[in-house]
C-alpha positions as CSV (number, residue, x, y, z in Angstrom):
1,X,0.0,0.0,0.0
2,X,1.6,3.3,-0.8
3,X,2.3,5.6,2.1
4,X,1.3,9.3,1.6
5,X,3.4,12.0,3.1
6,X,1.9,14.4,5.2
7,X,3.7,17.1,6.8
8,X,2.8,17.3,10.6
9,X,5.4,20.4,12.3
10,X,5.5,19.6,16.0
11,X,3.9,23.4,16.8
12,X,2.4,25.7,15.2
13,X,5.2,28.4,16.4
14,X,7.5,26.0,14.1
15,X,5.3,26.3,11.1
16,X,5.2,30.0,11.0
17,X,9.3,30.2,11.4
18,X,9.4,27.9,8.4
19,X,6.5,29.6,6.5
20,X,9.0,32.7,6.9
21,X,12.0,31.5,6.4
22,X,10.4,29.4,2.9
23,X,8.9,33.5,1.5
24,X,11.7,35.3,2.5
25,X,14.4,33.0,0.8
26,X,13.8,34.5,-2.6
27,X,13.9,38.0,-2.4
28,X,17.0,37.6,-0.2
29,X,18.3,36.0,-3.4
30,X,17.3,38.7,-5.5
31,X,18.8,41.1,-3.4
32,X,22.0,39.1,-3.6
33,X,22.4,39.0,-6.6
34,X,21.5,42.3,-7.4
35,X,24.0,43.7,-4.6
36,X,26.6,41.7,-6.6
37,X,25.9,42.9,-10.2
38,X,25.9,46.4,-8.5
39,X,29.1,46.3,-6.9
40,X,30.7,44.8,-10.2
41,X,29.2,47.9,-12.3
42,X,30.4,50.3,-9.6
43,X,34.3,49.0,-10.1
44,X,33.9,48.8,-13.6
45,X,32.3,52.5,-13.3
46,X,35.2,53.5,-10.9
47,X,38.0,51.8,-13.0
48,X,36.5,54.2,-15.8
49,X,36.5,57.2,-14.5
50,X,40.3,56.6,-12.8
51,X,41.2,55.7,-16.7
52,X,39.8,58.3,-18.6
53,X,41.1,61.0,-15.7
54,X,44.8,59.6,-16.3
55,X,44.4,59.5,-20.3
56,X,43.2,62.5,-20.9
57,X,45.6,64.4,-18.3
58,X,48.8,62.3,-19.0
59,X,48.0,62.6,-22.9
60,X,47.7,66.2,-22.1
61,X,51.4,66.0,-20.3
62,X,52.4,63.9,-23.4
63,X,52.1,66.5,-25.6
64,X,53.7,69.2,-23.3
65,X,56.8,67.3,-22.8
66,X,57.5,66.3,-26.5
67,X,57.3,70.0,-27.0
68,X,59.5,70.7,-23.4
69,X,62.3,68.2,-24.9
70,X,62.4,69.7,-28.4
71,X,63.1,73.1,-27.5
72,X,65.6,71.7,-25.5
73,X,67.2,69.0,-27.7
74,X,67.5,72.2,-30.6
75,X,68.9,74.6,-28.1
76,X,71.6,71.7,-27.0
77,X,72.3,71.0,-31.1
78,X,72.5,74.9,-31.5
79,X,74.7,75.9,-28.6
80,X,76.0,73.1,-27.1
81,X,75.3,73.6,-23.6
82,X,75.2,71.3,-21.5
83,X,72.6,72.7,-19.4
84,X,69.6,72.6,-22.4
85,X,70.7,68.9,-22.4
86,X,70.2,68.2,-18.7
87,X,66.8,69.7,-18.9
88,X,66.1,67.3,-22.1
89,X,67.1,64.5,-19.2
90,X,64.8,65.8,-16.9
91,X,62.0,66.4,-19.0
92,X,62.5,62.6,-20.9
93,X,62.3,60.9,-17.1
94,X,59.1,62.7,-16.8
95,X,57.7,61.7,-19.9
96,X,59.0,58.2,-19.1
97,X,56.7,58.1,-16.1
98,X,53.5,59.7,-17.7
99,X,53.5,56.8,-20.1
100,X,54.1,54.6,-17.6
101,X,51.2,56.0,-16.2
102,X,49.2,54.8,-19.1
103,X,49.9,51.4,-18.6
104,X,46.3,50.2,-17.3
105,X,45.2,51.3,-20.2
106,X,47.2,48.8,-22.3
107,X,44.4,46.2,-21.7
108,X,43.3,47.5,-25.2
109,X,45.6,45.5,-27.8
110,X,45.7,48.8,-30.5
111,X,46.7,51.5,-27.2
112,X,49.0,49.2,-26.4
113,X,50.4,49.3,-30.3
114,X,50.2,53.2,-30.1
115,X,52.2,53.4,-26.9
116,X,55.2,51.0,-27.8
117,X,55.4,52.9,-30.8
118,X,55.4,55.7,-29.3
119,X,58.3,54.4,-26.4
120,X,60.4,52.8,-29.5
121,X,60.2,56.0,-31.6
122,X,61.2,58.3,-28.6
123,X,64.1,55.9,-27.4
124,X,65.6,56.5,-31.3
125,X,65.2,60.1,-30.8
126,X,67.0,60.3,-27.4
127,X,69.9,57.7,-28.8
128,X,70.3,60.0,-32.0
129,X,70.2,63.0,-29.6
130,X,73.0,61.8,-27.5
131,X,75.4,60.7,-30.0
132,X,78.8,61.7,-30.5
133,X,78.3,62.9,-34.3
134,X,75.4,65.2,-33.3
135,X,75.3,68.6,-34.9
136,X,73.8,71.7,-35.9
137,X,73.4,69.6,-39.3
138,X,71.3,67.3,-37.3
139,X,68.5,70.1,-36.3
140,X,66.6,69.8,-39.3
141,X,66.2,66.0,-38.7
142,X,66.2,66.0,-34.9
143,X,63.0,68.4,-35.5
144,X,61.2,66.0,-38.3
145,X,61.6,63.1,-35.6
146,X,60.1,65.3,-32.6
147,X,57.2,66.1,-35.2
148,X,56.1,62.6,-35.8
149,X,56.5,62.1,-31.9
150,X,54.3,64.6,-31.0
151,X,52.2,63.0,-33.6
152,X,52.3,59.8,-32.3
153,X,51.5,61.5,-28.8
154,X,48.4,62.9,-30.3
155,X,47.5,59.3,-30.9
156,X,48.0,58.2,-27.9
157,X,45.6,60.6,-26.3
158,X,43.4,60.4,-29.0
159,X,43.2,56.1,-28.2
160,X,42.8,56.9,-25.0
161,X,39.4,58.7,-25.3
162,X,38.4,55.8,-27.8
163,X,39.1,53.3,-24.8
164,X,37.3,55.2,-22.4
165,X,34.3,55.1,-24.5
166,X,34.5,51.4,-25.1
167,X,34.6,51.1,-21.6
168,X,31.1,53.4,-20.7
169,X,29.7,51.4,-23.4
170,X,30.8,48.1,-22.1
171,X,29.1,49.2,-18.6
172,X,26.0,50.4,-20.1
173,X,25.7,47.0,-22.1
174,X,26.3,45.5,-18.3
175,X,24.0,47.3,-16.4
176,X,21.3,46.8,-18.9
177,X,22.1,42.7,-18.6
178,X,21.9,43.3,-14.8
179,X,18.5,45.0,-14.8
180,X,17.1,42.6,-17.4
181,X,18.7,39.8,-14.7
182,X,16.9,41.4,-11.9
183,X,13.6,42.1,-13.2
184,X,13.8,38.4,-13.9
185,X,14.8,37.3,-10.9
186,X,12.0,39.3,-9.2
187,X,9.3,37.8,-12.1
188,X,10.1,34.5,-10.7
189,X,10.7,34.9,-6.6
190,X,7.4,37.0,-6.4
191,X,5.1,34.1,-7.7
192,X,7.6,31.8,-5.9
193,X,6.9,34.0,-2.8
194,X,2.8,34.5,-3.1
195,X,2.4,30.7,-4.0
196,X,4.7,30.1,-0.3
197,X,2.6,32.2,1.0
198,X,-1.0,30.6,0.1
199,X,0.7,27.2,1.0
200,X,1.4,28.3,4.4
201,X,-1.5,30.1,5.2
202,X,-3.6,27.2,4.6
203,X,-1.4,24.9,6.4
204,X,-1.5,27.7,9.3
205,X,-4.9,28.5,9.0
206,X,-6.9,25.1,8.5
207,X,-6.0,24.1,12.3
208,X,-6.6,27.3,13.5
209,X,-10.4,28.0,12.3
210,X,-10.8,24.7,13.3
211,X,-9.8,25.8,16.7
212,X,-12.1,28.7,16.3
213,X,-15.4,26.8,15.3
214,X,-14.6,24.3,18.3
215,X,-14.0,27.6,20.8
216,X,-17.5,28.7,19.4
217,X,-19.6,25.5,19.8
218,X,-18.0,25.6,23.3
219,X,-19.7,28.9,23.6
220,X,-22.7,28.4,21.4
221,X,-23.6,25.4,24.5
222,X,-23.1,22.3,21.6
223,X,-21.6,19.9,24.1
224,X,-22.4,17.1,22.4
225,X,-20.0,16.9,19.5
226,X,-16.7,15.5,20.3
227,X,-13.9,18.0,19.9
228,X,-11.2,16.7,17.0
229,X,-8.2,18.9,16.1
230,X,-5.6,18.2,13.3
231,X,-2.9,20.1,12.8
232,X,0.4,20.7,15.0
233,X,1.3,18.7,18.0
234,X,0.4,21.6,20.2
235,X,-3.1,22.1,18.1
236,X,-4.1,18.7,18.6
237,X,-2.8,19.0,22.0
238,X,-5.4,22.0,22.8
239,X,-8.3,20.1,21.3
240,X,-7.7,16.9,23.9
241,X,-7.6,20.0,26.6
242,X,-11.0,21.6,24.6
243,X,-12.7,18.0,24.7
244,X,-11.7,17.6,28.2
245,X,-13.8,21.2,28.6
246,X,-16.5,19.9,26.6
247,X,-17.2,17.0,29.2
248,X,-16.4,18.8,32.0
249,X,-19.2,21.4,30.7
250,X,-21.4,19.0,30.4
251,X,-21.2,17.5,33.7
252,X,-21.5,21.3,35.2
253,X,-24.2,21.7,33.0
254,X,-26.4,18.3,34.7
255,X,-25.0,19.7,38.1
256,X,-26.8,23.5,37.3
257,X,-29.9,21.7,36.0
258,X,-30.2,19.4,39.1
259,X,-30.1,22.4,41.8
260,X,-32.4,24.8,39.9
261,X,-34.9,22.0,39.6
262,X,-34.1,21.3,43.3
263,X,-34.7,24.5,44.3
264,X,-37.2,25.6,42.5
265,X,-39.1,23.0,43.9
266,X,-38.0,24.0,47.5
267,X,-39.6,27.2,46.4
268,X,-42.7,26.1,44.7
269,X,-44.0,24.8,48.2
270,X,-44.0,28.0,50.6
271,X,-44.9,29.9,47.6
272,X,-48.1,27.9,47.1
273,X,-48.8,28.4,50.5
274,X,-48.4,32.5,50.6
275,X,-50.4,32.3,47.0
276,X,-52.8,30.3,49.1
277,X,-52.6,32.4,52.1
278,X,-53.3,35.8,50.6
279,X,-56.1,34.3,48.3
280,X,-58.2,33.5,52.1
281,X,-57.1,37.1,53.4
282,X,-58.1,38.3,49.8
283,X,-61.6,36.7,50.3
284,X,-62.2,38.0,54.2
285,X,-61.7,34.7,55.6
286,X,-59.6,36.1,58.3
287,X,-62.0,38.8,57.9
288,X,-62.6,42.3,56.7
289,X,-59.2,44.1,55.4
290,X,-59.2,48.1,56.0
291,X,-57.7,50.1,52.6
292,X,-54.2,50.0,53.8
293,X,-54.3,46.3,55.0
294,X,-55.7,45.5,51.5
295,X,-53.3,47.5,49.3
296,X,-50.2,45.5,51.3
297,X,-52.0,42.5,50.0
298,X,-52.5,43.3,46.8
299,X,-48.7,44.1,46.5
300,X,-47.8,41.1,48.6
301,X,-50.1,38.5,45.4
302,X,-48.8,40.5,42.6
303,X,-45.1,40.0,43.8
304,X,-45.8,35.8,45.1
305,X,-47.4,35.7,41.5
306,X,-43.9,37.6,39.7
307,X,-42.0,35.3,42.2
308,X,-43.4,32.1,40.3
309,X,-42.8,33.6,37.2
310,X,-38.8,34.2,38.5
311,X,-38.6,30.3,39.0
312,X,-40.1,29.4,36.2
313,X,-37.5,31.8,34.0
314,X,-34.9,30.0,36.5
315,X,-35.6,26.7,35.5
316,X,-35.3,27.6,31.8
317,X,-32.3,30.1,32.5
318,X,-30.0,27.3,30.7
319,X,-31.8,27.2,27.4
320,X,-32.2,30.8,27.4
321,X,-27.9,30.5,27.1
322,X,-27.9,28.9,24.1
323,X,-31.4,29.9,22.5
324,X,-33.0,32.7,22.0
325,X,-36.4,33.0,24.6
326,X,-39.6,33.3,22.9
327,X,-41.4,36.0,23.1
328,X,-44.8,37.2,23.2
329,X,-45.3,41.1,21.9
330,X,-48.0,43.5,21.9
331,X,-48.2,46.9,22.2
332,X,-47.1,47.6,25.4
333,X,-47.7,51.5,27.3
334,X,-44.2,51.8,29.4
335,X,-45.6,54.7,31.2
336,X,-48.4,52.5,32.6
337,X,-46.1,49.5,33.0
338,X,-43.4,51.5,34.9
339,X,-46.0,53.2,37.1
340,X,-47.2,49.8,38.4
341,X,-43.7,48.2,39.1
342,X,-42.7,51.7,40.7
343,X,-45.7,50.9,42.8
344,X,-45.1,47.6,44.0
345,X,-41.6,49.1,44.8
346,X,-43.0,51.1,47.3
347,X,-43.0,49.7,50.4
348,X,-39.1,49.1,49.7
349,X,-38.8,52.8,49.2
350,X,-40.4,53.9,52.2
351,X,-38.5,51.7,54.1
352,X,-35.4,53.6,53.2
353,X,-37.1,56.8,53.0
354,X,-35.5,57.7,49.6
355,X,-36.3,60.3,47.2
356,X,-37.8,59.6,44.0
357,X,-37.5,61.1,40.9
358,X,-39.4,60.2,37.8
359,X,-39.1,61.5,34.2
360,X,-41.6,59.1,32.2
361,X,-42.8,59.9,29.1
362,X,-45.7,58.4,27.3
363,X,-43.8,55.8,24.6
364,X,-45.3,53.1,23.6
365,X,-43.1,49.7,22.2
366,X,-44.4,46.0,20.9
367,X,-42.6,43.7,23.3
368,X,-43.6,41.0,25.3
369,X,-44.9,42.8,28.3
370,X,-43.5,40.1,31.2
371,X,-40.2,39.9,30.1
372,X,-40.2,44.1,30.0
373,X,-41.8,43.7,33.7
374,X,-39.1,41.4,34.9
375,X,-35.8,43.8,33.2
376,X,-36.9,46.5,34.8
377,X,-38.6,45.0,38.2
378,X,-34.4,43.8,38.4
379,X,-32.8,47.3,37.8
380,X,-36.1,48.8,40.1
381,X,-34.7,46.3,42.8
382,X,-30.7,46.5,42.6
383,X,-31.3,50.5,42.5
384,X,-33.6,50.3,45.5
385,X,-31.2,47.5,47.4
386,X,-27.8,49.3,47.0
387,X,-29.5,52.8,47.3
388,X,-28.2,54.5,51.0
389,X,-31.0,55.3,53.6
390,X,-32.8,59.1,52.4
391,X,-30.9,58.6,48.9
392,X,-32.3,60.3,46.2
393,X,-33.4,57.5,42.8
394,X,-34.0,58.8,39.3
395,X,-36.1,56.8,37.2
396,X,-36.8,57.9,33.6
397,X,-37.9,57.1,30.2
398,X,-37.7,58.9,27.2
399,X,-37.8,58.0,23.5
400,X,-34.8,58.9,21.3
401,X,-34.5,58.7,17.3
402,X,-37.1,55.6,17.5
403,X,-35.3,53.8,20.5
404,X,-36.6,53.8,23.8
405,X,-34.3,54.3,26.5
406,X,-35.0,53.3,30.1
407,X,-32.6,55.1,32.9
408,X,-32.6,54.1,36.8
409,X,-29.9,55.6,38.6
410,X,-29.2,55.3,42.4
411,X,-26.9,57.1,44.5
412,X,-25.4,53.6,46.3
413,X,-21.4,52.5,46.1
414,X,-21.7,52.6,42.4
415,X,-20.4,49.7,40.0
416,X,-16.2,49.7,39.4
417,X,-14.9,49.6,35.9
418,X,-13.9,46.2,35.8
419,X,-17.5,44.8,36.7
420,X,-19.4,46.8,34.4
421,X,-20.2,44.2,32.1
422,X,-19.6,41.0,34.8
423,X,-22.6,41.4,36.5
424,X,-24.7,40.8,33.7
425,X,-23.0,37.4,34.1
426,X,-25.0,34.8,35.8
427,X,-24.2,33.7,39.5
428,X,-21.8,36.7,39.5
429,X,-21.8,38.7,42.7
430,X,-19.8,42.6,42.4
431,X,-18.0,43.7,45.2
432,X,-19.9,46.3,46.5
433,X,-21.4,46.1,49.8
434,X,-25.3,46.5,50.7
435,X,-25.8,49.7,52.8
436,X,-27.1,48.8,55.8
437,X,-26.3,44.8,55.8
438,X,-29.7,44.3,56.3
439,X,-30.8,43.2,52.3
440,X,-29.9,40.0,51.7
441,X,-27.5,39.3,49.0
442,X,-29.3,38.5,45.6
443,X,-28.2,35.0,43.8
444,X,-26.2,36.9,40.6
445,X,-29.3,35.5,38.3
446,X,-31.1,38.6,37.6
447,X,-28.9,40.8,35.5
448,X,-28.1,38.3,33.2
449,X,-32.0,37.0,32.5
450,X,-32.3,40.7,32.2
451,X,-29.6,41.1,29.4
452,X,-31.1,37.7,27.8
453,X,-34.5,39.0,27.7
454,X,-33.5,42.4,26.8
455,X,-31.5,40.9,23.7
456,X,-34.2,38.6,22.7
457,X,-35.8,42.0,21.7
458,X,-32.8,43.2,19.7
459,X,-32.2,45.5,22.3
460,X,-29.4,45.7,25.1
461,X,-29.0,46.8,29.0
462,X,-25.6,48.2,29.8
463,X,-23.7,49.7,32.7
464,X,-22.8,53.6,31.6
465,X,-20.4,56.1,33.7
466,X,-21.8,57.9,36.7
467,X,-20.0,60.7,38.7
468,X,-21.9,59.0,42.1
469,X,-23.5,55.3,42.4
470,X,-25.2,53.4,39.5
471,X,-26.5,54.3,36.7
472,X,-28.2,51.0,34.6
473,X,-29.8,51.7,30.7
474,X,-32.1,49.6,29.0
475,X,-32.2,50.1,25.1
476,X,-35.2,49.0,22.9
477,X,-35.5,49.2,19.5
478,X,-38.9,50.5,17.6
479,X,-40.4,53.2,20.2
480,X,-43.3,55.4,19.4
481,X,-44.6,58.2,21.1
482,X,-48.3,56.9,23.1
């Protein structure tokens, strides 16, 4: 059976160095390469210049000194002094040297021609010079021969500049092969690079998103498919980790399930009996209520009857995680609906003697009316329950560019930075204490049914900056004015 190779990097830190070091090999060629051709060009350019800088100033000196060396090789034939012949010496060892100078340029076969011609005819010249039988007969001559050197350093310079332009054409032809070489170069590394490039980020990528879909079913409450990562040691590694998770969600989740149904049947039975209780004192059983008595009772049903409703949302809290809660919506009138919950909040104002301050306009939304009643019965009671004794509570709604906006701020210890958006997690408790001690602590449950409900009608509640205590916003989508 024939085995296929797959390649399995032990991390996925390794896979990225080798993704980098795989694209970045070929334009690190390039570059190379192109640093090379350069620094060959910029010799060849420099070599140039140093040439045509000594041929045209030593061709120059050429021609000086042929004319320095006649005057003084005449004067010497005319006069015989020996002075005119020491300064022929001197002026032959420096024309010696200036074509010596010109020696680099010899590279060219027909400069080279020109100068050894040139060295040959002058060495007859200085040999005739310098003979015993030289005369004043010999001027005539002795010029001719000077002529056709001065010719012959004419040539010289003239080869020169003929070289030097061989040369600048020689690098242009090079630089124009080097370019051509580069562009080519670059024409193949780039799809080299971008193909590297796709090669890698799939390889990189696959076991990543699979990470990412896994991290979101996590989230998304599907416990029930097993958690499978291929990829790098240390991605396969995290999905074993994220399976482990998976089951030890699950068993939390069984555990959650078990104590809310437990409790909420703990509950059930001394809420039947004040349900029960306050029907017989409803009827006069017990007998006749006065106004006051009556009104207590009223609040005391409405709130055993919201308390039934609490459990019930308790008992479903965990599908309400993962699914979206139905909803029933009407039209709803908030002003009405905020008046009655500020009313059965009353006893718990009085009792702290604070001062309330409504702004409630008349809006009007389609919601489902219970779910409205229990978001804001929640921020009614964590204003009223935090709130210090004589504290003053603003309570408003408004409507703004067709969203309603519900505000309830308190004047309690206020909610720190780093819990603003924690304690619309469930079971979460803040770190501020209750004024007083006397409140109970709540369970951590309310904020986040709130949030769940309050999303469930494409709205949101949030936590926004206050100067002193709390201030709690709940945002709803499609207001009209009542």
């Amino acid at each position: 059976m024939k085995r296929v190779f797959r390649y399995r990097p032990r991390s996925i830190l390794r896979l990225i160095l080798v993704s980098y070091v795989v694209v970045l090999i070929p334009p690190i060629l390039a570059i190379f390469m192109a640093v090379g051709s350069l620094e060959v060009l910029f010799a060849q350019g420099r070599t140039a210049v140093f040439d045509s800088v000594r041929a045209a100033q030593n061709g120059r000196v050429l021609m000086e000194q042929v004319t320095i060396m006649e005057r003084s090789a005449l004067q010497f034939l005319a006069v015989g002094d020996p002075v005119f012949m020491q300064s022929y010496l001197r002026t032959r060892e420096a024309l010696l040297a200036s074509a010596y100078a010109l020696a680099p340029l010899t590279r060219s076969p027909e400069f080279a021609a020109r100068l050894a011609a040139f060295q040959a005819h002058e060495v007859n010249v200085a040999a005739r010079l310098r003979s015993p039988d030289a005369s004043t007969a010999d001027i005539p001559a002795i010029a001719h021969e000077f002529d056709v050197l001065r010719e012959a350093a004419q040539g010289i310079l003239d080869q020169g500049s003929a070289v030097i332009s061989q040369e600048v054409l020689s690098i242009q032809r090079r630089s124009e092969r080097s370019r051509w070489a580069i562009i080519g170069i670059a024409a193949i590394q780039i799809p080299l690079a971008v193909l590297a490039a796709i090669v890698f980020t799939l390889l990189i990528g696959q076991p990543l998103r699979e990470l990412r879909r896994a991290i979101e079913g996590l989230g998304d409450g599907l416990f029930t498919r097993p958690i499978r990562l291929r990829g790098p040691r240390d991605i396969t590694m995290v999905g074993q980790r994220l399976d482990w998770l998976r089951q030890r969600l699950i068993d939390l989740e069984e555990q959650k399930a078990q104590f809310l149904r437990q409790v909420s049947h703990e509950l059930k039975t001394p809420l039947s009996a004040i349900r029960e209780g306050s029907q017989l004192l409803s009827d006069d059983v017990a007998g006749p209520l006065n106004t006051a008595q009556r009104e207590i009772l009223d609040i005391l049903s409405r709130n055993a009857i919201q308390l039934q409703q609490l459990i019930e949302d308790m008992l479903n809290f965990n599908m309400s995680q993962s699914h979206r809660p139905a909803l029933n919506p009407r039209p709803v009138d908030l002003k009405r609906l905020m008046n009655d919950l500020l009313q059965d909040h009353k006893p718990a104002l009085l009792s702290k003697a604070l001062i309330l301050e409504t702004r409630i306009e008349a809006v009007g939304v389609v919601a489902d009316e219970g779910k409205l009643r229990t978001i804001i019965d929640n921020m009614l009671s964590n204003a009223a329950k935090f709130s210090p004794r004589e504290g003053q509570l603003f309570v408003s709604c408004s409507l703004q560019a067709k969203e309603v906006w519900i505000d309830v701020r308190d004047e309690g210890p206020g909610i720190p930075v780093d819990e603003r958006e924690r304690i619309f997690e469930a079971f979460f408790q803040g770190k501020a204490a209750i004024p007083g001690g006397s409140v109970v602590k709540g369970s951590g449950i309310g904020l986040a049914i709130a949030r769940e409900f309050a999303r469930a009608h494409a709205g949101d509640i949030e936590v926004l900056p206050a100067e002193r205590g709390a201030w709690v916003r709940l945002r709803l989508p499609g207001g009209t004015r009542a």
